[in-house]
C-alpha angles and dihedrals in degrees: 000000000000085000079062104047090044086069099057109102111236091032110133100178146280141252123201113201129183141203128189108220124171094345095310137094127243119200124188119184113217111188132184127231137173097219140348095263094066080058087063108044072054104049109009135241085311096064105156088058107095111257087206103176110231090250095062086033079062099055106023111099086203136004129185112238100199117069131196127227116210132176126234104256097176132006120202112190123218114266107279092002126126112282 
């Protein structure tokens, strides 16, 4: 999936971060765009409808199926890292 998403024009990266919470793991994608319409040659028109590839579909328990979009309001670099 990530190959895949490496080839939309406007994607920036992803992060996939988990939490263990009652004996279970939760897993949120956070993934990074230049604009909303590289959302949509991703998604489609529909893009705040999920796009969950089958192979995740076959080992997640539960999957939201809504995303947000959200716009960077500030951005701290690292320290020494590039601003």
């Amino acid at each position: 999936m990530l190959v895949e998403l490496a080839r939309v024009p406007g994607y920036l990266g992803a992060f996939l971060l988990c939490h263990e919470e009652s004996g279970r793991v939760r897993l949120t994608v956070l993934s990074l765009w230049n604009s909303t319409d590289a959302i949509r040659r991703f998604a489609g028109q529909e893009y705040e409808t999920a796009v969950v590839h089958d192979d995740a579909k076959a080992v997640l328990d539960d999957y939201d199926t809504v995303v947000r979009h959200h716009s960077v309001a500030v951005a701290a670099p690292a320290p020494g890292g590039p601003e």
